[in-house]
C-alpha positions in Angstrom: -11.1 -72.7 22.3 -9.0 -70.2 20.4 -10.7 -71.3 17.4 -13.6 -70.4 17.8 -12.4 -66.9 19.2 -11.9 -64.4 15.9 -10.4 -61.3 16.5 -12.3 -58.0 15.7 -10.6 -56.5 12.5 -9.1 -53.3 12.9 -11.1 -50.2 11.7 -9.3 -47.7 9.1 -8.1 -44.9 9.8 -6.7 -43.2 7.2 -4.2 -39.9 7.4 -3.5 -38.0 4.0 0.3 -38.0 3.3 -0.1 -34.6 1.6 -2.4 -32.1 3.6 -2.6 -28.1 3.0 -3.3 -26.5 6.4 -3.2 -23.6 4.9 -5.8 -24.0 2.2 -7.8 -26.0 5.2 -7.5 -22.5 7.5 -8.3 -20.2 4.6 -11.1 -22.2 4.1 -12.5 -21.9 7.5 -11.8 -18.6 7.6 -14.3 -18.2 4.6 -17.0 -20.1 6.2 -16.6 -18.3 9.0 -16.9 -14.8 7.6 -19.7 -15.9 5.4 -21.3 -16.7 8.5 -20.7 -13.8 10.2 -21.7 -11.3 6.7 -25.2 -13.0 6.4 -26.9 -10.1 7.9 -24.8 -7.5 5.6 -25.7 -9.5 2.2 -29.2 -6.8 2.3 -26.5 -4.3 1.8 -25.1 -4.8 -1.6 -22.4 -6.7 -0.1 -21.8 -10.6 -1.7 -20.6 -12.9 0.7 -20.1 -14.9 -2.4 -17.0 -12.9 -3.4 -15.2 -12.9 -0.1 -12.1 -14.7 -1.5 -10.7 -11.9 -2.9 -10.4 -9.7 0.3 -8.1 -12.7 1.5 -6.3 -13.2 -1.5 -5.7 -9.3 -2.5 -2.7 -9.3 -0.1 -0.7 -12.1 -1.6 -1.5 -11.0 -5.2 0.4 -7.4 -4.3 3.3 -9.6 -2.7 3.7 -11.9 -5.5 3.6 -8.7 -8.0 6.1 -6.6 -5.7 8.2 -9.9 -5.4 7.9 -9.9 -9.4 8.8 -6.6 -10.2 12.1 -6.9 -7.5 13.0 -9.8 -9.8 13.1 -8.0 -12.7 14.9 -5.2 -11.7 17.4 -7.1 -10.5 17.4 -8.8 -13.6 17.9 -5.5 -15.5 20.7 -4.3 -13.9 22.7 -7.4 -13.8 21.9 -7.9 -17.7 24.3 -4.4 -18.4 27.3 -5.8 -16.2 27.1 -9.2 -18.0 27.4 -7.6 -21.4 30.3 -5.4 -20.1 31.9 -8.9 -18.7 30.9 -10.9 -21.7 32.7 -8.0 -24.3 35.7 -7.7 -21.8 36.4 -11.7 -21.8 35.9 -11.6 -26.2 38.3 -8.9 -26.2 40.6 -10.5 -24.0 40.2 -14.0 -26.1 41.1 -11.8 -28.9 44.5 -10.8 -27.6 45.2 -13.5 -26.1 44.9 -15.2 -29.9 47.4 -12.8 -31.6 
């Protein structure tokens, strides 16, 4: 009898190996305010645009985490010229 007995294949299920929650909970997060600013669109206000109230934040972290970089950069770049000269002349004596 077990030949005429097929098994039901399985059903797929499939689960993304590489998933942004983050980009997932920003996105509800628009879809919820849009929801929420319907009524305020008669006020010159564009539910359109709302990224950029989420996104203004990161944009002055990136630039502050930028501009920390850089400094850092510039005053490391005198004390490496002050080492780099000091080895030379030391190569230099050590030569004579």
């Amino acid at each position: 009898m077990g030949f005429f007995h097929q098994p039901k294949p399985r059903h797929f299920h499939h689960e993304p190996i590489y998933f942004d929650e983050h980009k997932d909970r920003v996105k509800q997060i628009e879809k919820r305010a849009r929801q929420e600013l319907k009524v305020k669109e008669s006020h010159g206000f564009d539910a359109g645009n709302i990224r950029g109230a989420f996104t203004r934040d990161a944009a002055k972290k990136r630039a502050r985490r930028r501009s920390l970089i850089t400094s850092v950069l510039q005053a490391n770049t005198g004390a490496m010229i002050v080492i780099i000269i000091a080895l030379i002349l030391i190569w230099i004596y050590l030569q004579k």
